[in-house]
N, C-alpha and C positions, 0 to 999 in steps of 0.2 A: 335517510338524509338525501335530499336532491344533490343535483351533481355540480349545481352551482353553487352551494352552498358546504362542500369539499373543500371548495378550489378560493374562495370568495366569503366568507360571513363574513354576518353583517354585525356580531357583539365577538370578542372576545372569547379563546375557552372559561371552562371554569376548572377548578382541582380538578373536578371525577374526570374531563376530557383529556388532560395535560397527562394524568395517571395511566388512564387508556394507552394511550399516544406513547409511552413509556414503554409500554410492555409491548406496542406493535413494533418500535424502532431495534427493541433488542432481538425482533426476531428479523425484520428487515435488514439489518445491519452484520448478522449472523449468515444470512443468503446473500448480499452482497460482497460481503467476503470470500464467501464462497467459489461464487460468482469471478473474482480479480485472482484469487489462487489457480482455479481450473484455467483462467484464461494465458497468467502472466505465471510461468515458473516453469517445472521439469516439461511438463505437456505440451506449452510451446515449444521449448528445444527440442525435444522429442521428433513434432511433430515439422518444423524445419529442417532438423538433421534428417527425416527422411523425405525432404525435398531436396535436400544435396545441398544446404547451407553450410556455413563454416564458423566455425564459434565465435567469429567477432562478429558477423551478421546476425546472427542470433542473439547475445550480447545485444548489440544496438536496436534490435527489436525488442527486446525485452526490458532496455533503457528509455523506451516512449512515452511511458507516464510522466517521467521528470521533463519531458522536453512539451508535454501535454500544458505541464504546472507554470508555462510561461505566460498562459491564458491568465492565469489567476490574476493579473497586473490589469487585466481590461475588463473583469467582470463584475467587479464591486460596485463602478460606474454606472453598471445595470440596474445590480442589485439593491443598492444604496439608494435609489430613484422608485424604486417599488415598493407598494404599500404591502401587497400581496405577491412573496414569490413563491410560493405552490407548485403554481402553475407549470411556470418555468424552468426548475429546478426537477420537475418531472417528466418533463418531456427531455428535458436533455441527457438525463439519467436512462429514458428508454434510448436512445438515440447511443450511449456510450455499451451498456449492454449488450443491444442486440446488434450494433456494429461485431462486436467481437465473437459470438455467436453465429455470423453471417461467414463466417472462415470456415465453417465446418462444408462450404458447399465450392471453394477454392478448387479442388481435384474435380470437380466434377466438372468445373468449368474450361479450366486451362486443364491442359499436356505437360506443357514442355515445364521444366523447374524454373526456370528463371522468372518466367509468368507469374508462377504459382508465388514464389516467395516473394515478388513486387506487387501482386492481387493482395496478400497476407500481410505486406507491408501497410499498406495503405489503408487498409481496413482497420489496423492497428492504428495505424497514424490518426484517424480519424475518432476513434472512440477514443484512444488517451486526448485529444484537444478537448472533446466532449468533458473528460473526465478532469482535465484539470479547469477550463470554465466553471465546471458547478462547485466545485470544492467548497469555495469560503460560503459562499451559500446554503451549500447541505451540512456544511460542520457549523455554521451560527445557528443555524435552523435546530439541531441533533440540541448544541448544545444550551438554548436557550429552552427546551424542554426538560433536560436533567435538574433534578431536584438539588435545590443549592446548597441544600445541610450536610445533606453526602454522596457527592459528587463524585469523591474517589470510587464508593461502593456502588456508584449506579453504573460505572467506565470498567469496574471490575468485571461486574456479570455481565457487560454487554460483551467482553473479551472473552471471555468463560465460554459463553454461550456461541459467541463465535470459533473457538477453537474446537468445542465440540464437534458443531457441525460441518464442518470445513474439515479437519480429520477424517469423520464419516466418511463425506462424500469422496474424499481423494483416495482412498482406499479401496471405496468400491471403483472406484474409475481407475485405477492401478489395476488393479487386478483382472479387471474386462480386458484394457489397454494389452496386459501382459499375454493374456490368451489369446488376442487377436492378432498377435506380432508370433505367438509360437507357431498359427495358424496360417502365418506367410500372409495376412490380412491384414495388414496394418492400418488402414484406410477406414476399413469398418471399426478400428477402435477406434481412431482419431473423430469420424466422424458422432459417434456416441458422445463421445466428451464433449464436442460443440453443439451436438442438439439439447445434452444436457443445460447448456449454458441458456441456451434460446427458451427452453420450458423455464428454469427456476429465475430468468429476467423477467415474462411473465408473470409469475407470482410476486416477485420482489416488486413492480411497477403497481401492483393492486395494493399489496400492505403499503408503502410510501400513500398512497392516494389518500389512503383513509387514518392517515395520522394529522392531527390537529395544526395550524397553523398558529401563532402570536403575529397580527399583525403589526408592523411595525409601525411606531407612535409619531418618528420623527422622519419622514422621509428625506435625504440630506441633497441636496447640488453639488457631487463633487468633482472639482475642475482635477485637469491634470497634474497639476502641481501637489495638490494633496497627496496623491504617490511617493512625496516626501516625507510628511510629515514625520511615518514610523523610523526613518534614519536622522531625524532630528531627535527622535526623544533617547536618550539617555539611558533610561531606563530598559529600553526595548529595544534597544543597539545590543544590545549584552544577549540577547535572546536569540536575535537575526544573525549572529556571529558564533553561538553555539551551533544553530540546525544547518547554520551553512558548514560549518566543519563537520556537523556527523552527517550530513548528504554527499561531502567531498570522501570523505572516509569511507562512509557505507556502501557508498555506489561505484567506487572504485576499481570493488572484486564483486562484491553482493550478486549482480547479475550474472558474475560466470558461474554463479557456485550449482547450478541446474547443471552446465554444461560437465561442471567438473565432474559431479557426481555420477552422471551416465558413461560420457567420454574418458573421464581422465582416471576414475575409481575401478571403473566397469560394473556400477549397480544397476539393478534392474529398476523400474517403475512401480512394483511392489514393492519391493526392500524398502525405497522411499518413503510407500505409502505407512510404510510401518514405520519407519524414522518418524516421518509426519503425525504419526498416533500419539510415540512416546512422546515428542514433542508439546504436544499440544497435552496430553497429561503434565508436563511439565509446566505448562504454559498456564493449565488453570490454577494451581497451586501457587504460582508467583503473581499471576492477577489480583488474586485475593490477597495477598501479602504485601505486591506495590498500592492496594486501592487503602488497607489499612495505612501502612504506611505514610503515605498521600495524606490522607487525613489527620493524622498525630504529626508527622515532622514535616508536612508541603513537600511540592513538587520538586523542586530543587536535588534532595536528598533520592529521588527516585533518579533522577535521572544523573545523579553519580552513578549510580547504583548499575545503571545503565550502559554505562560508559566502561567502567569495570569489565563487565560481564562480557560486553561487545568486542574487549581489547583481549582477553583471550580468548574467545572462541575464534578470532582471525588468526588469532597466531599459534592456536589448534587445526587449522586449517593449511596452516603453510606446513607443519611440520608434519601430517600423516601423510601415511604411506598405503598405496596397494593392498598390500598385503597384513596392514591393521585395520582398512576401510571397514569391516565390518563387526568390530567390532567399536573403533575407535568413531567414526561418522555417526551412528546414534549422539552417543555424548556429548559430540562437541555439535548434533543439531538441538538436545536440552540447553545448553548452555547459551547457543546461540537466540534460542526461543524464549529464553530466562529474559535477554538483555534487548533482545525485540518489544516484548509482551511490557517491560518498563518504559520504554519509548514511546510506542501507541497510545501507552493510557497518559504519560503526562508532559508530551512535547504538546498537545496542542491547547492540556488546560493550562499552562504555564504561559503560553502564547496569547491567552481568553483574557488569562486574568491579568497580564502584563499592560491589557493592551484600556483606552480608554472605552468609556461607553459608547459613545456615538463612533461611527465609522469602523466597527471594529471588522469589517469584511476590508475595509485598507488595509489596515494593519494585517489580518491573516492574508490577506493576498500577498501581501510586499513580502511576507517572510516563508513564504511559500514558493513564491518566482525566483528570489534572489538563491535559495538552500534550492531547488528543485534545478535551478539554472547549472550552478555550480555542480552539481551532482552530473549532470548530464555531461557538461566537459569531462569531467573527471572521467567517465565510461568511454567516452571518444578517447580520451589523451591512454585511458589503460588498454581498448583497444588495439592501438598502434602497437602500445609496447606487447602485448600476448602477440601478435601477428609478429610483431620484429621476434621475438623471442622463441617463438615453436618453431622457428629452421635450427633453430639449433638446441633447446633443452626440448625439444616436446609438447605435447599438451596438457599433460599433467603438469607439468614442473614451471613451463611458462604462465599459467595461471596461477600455481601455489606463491609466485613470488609477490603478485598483485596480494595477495591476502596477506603476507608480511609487509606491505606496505598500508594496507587499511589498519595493522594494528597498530604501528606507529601514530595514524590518524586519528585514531580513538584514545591513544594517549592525550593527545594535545585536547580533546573531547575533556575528558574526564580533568585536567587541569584547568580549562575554563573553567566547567561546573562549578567544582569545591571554589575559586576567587573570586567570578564574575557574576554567576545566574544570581535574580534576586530574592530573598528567601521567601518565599510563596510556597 
């Protein structure tokens, strides 16, 4: 296939391409994950704490994606305008990967720490803008190729197969990472980890290229007022009012919990990696159970499900201790992976299907910006309080209390669901 013809046809797929396309996005989609784990979680803290950061700077880098998802409000306008977005959608997609992957060369450039973690900033800054621009674009795109009969079952195994591999590889990069720090090297682990990211963006930018496009039928005008429409509808007010409470809720501690686990636990990058495995066994098993479920009783009931799951493992979180960490920090990472793995697969077909036909990159952008917005103060305003808080309990204890607060959050979560979400 020429390379115009990628980016541009000229007919429509047919089934056999749409199927194809299917089976490439679940392996794309498995390295892309990969991809946002190795970049965003323990291995950045890791790898700031030994630039001589401090857990709310770390925190607040690790809180970029959501302040990325503000983009999501100005890119529909793009997208919405475009017959063919391929194109654009891919390149932005390189542009967000190998920004983040370009941090593995931070130490070699600067000295001094302060450099380094303002260089690390920025580079961060710029691939999460990258990454929240493409969203509603690459989730319309993902999801107008899933097969419409079973949909739950196609989000399962794409999560499945994600877990998989993203396990794998965080285990073998624990365990490098671990050796390279016993080795008073730490530099050469960190740097492994980001050239990893640089090779498998690579390959992830080659599979994306050669998955099918559905040109779109209707190409729309849409002015800036249409920004409103998703908080006029009624319907989809109920939806934009769930993800914004479980964005204020989740990202309130979510982002310390890297810090807590090295800093406040004293685990190692291994131990993790192995949490990470159990995890993700847990994680494939409730995939397949939320995508069933999805299918027989809708989306709605997963994401009780979700809300549940999420309201205690916070408030397993605030309650362990040191000296249970290793035993007690596995289980409440299953539990916490249980109620993750239910969110992924049906916040955003709830969203899909909430929303109308035309314009529906509005709709997931509004509720994207608004739940991504909010999440991001929420990490600011928790912030403060862990910085007010560690002169006087510590950093263990000043972060366990932010996780007693997101459980409270994830109540008010799981009481919308069961009243307001619509049964889908």
């Amino acid at each position: 296939m020429r390379l115009y013809e990628k980016f541009f046809p000229h007919t429509p797929p047919v089934e056999q391409q749409l199927a194809q396309s299917r089976r490439i996005i679940l392996a794309e989609e498995a390295i892309a994950g990969t991809i946002f784990s190795l970049g965003i979680g323990n291995f950045l803290v890791g790898y700031l704490t030994w630039m001589g950061a401090s857990p709310a700077f770390s925190a607040l880098v690790g809180a970029l994606p959501m302040l990325g998802c503000i983009l999501q409000a100005v890119s529909p306008f793009l997208f919405e305008r475009l017959r063919y977005r391929k194109l654009c959608i891919v390149l932005v997609c390189l542009g967000f990967r190998f920004s983040m992957g370009l941090a593995a060369f931070v130490p070699l450039l600067f000295s001094h720490s302060a450099s380094r973690q303002t260089a690390v900033f920025l580079l961060y800054f710029f691939a999460c803008m990258c990454a929240g621009f493409v969203t509603p674009g690459l989730n319309q795109w993902i999801l107008s190729i899933a097969p419409q009969e079973s949909r739950g079952n196609f989000f399962a195994k794409k999560n499945i197969l994600n877990s998989i591999v993203n396990a794998s590889v965080m285990f073998l990069m624990g365990r490098q990472l671990d050796y390279f720090i016993g080795q008073g090297q730490p530099q050469t682990g960190y740097f492994i980890v980001y050239g990893t990211i640089l090779l498998l963006t690579f390959l992830d930018i080659a599979l994306l290229s050669h998955v099918w496009e559905t040109p779109s039928q209707k190409v729309l005008n849409i002015r800036p007022q249409d920004f409103l429409r998703p908080f006029r509808d009624r319907k989809f007010r109920s939806v934009i009012l769930f993800d914004t409470l479980w964005f204020i809720a989740g990202n309130f501690s979510s982002v310390f919990l890297p810090v807590y686990l090295l800093r406040g636990l004293g685990l190692s990058h291994s131990y993790i990696s192995v949490m990470t495995i159990l995890a993700s066994v847990t994680g494939i098993f409730c995939n397949w159970v939320w995508g069933r479920m999805a299918d027989r009783r809708g989306w709605r009931s997963v994401l009780t499900a979700a809300s549940a799951l999420s309201c205690c493992g916070y408030m397993g979180w605030f309650l362990i201790t040191p000296t249970a960490a290793l035993f007690a920090a596995p289980v409440l990472q299953c539990i916490a992976t249980a109620g993750s793995s239910a969110s992924s697969l049906a916040t955003l077909n709830m969203e899909y299907a909430s929303c109308p036909e035309e314009g529906k990159t509005v709709y997931l952008g509004a509720v994207a910006v608004v739940s991504n917005l909010m999440g991001y103060m929420a990490t600011l305003a928790a912030s403060g309080i862990q910085s007010t808080l560690e002169h006087s309990l510590g950093t263990e204890r000043s972060i366990s209390v932010l996780f007693a607060i997101s459980a409270a959050g994830m109540l008010a979560c799981l009481w919308h669901a069961r009243k307001n979400l619509p049964k889908i």
